[in-house]
C-alpha positions as CSV (number, residue, x, y, z in Angstrom):
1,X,-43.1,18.5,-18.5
2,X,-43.0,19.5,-22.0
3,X,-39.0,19.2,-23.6
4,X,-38.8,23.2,-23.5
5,X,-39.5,23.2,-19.8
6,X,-36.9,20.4,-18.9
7,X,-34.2,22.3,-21.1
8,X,-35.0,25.8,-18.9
9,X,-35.1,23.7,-15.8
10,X,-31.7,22.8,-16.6
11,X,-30.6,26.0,-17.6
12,X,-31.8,27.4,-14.1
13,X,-29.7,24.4,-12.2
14,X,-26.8,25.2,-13.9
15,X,-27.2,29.0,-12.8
16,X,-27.9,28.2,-9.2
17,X,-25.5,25.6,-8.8
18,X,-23.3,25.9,-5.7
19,X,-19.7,27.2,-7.5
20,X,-16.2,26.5,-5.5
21,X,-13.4,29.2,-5.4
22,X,-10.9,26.6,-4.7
23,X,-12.0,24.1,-7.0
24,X,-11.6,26.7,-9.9
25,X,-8.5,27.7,-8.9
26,X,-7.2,24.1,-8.3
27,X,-8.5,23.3,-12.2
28,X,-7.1,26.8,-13.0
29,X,-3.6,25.9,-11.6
30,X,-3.6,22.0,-12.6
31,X,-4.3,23.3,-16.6
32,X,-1.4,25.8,-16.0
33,X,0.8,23.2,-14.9
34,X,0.3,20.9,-17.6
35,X,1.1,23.8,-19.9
36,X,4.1,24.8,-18.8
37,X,5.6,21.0,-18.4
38,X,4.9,20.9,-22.0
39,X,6.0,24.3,-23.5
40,X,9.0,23.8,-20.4
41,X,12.8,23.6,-22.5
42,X,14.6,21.8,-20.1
43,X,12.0,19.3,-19.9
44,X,12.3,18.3,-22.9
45,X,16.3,18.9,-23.5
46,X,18.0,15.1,-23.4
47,X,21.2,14.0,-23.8
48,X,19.7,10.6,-26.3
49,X,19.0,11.4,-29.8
50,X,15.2,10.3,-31.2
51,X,17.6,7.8,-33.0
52,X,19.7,6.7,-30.3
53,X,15.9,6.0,-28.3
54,X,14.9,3.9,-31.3
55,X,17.8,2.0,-30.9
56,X,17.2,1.4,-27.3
57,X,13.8,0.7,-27.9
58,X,14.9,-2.0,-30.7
59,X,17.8,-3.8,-28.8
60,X,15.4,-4.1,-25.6
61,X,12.9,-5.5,-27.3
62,X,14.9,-7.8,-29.1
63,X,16.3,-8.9,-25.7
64,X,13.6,-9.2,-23.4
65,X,13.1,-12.2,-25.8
66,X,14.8,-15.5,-24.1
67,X,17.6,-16.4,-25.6
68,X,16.7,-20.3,-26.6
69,X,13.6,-18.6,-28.4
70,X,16.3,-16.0,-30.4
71,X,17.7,-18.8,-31.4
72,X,15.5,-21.2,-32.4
73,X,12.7,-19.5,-32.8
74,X,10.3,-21.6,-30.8
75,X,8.6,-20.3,-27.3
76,X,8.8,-23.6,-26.0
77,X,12.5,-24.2,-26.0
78,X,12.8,-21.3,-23.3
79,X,11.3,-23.2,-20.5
80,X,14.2,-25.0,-19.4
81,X,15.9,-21.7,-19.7
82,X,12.7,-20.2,-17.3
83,X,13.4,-22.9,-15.0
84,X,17.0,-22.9,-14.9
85,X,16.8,-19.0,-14.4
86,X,13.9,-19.6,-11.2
87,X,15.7,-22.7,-9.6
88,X,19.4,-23.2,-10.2
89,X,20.2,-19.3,-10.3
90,X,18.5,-19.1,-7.0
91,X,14.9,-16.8,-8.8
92,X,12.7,-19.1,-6.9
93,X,15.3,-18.4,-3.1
94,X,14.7,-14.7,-4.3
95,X,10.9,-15.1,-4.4
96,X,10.9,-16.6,-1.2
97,X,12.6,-14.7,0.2
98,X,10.9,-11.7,-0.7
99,X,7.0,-13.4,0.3
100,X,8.8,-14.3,3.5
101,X,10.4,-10.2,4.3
102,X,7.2,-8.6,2.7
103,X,4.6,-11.0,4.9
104,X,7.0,-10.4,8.6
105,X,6.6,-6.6,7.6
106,X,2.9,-6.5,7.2
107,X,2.9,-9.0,10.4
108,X,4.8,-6.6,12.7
109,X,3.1,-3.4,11.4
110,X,-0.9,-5.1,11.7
111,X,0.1,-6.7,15.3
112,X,1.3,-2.7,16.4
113,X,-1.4,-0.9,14.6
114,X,-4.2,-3.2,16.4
115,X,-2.4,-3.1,19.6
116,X,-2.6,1.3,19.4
117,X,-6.1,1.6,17.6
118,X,-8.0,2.1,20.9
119,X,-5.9,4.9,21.8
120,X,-5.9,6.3,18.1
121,X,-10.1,6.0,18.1
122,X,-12.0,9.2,18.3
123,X,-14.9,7.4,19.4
124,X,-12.6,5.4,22.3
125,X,-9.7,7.4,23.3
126,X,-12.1,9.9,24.9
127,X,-14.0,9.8,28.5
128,X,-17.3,9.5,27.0
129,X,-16.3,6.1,24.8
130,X,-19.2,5.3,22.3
131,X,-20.7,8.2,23.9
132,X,-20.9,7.0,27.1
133,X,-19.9,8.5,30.0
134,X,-17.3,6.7,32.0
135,X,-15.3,9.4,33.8
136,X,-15.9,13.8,34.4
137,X,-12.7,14.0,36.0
138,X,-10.9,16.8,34.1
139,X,-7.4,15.4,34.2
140,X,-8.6,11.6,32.6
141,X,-10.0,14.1,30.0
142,X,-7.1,15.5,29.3
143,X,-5.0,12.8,29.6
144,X,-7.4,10.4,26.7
145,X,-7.4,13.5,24.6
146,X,-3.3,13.7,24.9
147,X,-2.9,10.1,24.1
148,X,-5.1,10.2,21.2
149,X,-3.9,12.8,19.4
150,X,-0.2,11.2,20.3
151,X,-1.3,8.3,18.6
152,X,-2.6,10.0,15.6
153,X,0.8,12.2,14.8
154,X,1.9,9.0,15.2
155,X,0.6,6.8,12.8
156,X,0.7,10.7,10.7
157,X,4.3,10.7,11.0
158,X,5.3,6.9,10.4
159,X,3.5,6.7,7.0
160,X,4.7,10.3,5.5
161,X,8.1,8.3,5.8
162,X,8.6,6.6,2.0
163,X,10.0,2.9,2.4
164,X,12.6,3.8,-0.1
165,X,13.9,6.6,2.1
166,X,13.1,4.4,5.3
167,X,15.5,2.0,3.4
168,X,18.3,3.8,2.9
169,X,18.6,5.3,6.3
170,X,18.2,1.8,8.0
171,X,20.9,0.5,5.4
172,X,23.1,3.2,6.8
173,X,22.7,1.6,10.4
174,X,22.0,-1.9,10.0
175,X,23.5,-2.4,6.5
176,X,22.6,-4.9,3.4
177,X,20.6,-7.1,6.1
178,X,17.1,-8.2,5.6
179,X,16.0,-6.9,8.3
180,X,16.5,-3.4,6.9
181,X,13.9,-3.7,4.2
182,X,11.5,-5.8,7.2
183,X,11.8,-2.4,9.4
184,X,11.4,-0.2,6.6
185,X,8.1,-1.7,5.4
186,X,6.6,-2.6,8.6
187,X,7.5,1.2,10.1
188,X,5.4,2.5,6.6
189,X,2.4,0.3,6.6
190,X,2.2,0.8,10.5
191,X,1.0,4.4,9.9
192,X,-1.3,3.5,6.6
193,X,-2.8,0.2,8.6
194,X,-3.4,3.0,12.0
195,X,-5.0,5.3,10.4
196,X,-7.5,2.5,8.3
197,X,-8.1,0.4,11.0
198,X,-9.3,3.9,13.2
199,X,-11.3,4.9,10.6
200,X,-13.3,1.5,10.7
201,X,-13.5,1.7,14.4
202,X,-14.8,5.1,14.6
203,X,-17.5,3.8,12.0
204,X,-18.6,1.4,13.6
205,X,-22.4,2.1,14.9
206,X,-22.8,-0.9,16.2
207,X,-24.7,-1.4,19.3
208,X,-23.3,-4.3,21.4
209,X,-19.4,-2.6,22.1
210,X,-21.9,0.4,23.7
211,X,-23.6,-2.8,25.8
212,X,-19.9,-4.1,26.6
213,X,-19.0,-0.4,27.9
214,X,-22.5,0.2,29.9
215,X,-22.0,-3.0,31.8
216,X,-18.8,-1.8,33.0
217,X,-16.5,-3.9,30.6
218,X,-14.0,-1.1,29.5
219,X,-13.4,0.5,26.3
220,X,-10.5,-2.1,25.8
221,X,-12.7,-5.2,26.1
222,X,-15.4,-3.7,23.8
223,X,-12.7,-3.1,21.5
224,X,-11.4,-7.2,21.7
225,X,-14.6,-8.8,22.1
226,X,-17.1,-6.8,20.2
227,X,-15.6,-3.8,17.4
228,X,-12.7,-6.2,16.2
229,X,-14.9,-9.5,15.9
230,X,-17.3,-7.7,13.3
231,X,-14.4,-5.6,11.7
232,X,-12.6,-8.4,10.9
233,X,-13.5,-9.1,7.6
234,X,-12.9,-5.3,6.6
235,X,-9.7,-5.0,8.2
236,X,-8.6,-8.4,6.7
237,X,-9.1,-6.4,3.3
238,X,-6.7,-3.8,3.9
239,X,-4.2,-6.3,5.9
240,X,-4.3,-8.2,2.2
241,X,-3.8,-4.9,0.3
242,X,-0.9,-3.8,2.2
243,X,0.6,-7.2,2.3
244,X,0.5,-6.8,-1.7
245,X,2.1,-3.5,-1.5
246,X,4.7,-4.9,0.7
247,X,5.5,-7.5,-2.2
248,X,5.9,-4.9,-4.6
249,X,7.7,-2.9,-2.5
250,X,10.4,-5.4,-1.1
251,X,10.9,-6.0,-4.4
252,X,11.7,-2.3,-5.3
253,X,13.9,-1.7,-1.8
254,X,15.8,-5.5,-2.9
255,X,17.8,-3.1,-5.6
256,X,19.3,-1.3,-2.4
257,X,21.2,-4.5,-2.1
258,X,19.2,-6.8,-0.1
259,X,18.8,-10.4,-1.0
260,X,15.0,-10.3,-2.3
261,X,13.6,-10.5,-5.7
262,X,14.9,-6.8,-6.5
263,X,18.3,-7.3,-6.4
264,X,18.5,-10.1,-8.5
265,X,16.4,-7.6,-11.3
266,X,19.2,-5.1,-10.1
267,X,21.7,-6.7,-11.3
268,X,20.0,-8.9,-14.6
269,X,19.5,-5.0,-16.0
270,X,23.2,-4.2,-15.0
271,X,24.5,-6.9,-16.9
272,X,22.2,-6.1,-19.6
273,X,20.3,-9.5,-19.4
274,X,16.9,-8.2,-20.3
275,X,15.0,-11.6,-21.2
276,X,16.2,-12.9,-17.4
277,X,15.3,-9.3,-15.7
278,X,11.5,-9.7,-17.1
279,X,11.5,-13.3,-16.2
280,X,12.1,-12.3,-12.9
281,X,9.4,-9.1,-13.1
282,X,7.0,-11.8,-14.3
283,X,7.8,-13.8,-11.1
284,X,7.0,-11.2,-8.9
285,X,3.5,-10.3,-10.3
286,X,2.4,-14.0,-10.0
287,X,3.6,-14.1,-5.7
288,X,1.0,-11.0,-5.7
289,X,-1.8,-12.2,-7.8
290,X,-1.5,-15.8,-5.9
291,X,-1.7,-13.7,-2.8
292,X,-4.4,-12.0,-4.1
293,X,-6.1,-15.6,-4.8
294,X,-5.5,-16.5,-1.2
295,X,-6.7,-13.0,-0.3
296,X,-10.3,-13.7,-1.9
297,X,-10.5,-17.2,-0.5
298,X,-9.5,-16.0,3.1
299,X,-12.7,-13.4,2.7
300,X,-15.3,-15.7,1.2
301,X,-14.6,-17.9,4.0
302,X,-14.8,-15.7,6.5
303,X,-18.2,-14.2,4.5
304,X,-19.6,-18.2,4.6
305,X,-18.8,-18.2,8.3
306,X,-20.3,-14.6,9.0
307,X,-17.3,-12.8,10.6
């Protein structure tokens, strides 16, 4: 095909090319937006100067630098300073404390979400499970089809709730107790683990849950012995994801007042203490990249192993 031919071919796809309404108008808005939040007044009205923001600017980063290194110049006299700051003022009790709330979270919301996936499957919560039929009496149909779509709204409803605003309601009842920020995660990542776990059980096309269910075995011991066995590796991904989130998170809902990694950042930025509150930021990222190490050596085993 000679170049003048591929250019008018080209020219003809473009023309015939399937166009969406709402995508146009979506663009059309989005551009509009971004407009306005520029040309927008009181977006841009502030009570800080340009000059008092350089200042800020300056003095932050002129703290965030340890204060053994301010003085002496050298990056090594901080780690006694790092160490005093992780150990004796109780950094290291913080990180602990948060792994230990953010990993009972995820632990509660995974054990709840698996137990209510069979009844949140399309492919399961029905009377013809994997498309087999089990039961054509009306009122079991009904019945699946109520619990399912019960199941759904819930796992819907439970992650449109933020953890932040989770927190602060559950502070209200329970107060500054650890438990607060445990519910408040675990209730979130409930909904968000539901509705990916479902997702991978109603994509599975495997054929030995439909053997379980033919021989008579039940939707829930397919589900046990056959869907969750070669899941497992999958679901293990998005347990580890959302066990990272939870870190971040607990971290975040610790500057409600709860003992955890974000209060103590809370109140280093209260009192100013800059080089101590990134110390502490620092510490945080290195719980969720060693989780993530342990994340990647959970799945290559389980790859090694076949599951």
């Amino acid at each position: 095909m000679s170049k003048e031919n591929q250019i008018r071919r080209i020219k003809e796809l473009r023309r015939n090319r399937s166009k969406s309404t709402i995508l146009r108008f979506s663009l059309l808005v989005l551009v509009a937006a971004i407009a306005w939040s520029w040309t927008a007044k009181s977006l841009h009205e502030s009570l800080i100067s340009e000059e008092q923001r350089s200042v800020n600017l300056q003095n932050f980063l002129e703290k965030i630098i340890p204060d053994p290194t301010r003085e002496s110049g050298k990056w090594s006299d901080s780690l006694p300073w790092i160490f005093k700051n992780l150990h004796d003022d109780n950094g290291l009790a913080a990180g602990l404390m948060t792994f230990g709330l953010a990993t009972t979270a995820i632990w509660i919301s995974g054990i709840l979400a698996f137990m209510i996936l069979p009844m949140a499957s399309k492919n399961l919560a029905t009377h013809r499970p994997l498309g087999i039929m089990v039961s054509n009496n009306k009122l079991t149909n009904i019945l699946w089809v109520i619990v399912n779509r019960a199941s759904r709204i819930l796992f819907l409803f439970t992650r449109s709730l933020p953890e932040y605003v989770l927190g602060f309601l559950l502070l209200s009842i329970l107060g500054p107790d650890p438990w607060t920020l445990v519910l408040a995660l675990a209730i979130h990542n409930f909904g968000i683990l539901g509705r990916l776990g479902s997702e991978i059980i109603e994509n599975n096309n495997s054929e030995t849950p439909k053997a379980f269910i033919a021989q008579g075995n039940g939707r829930f011991n397919s589900y046990i012995a056959a869907m969750v066995p070669e899941s497992f590796s999958r679901m293990l991904v998005y347990y580890f994801y959302r066990w990272e989130t939870c870190v971040r998170e607990s971290t975040v809902l610790g500057m409600l007042g709860i003992a955890s990694l974000g209060f103590m950042i809370s109140e280093a930025k209260a009192g100013r203490d800059f080089d101590k509150m990134i110390v502490l930021i620092l510490f945080g990222s290195l719980i969720v990249i060693l989780g993530d190490i342990l994340s990647y050596w959970v799945r290559s085993r389980l790859r090694l192993n076949k599951i």
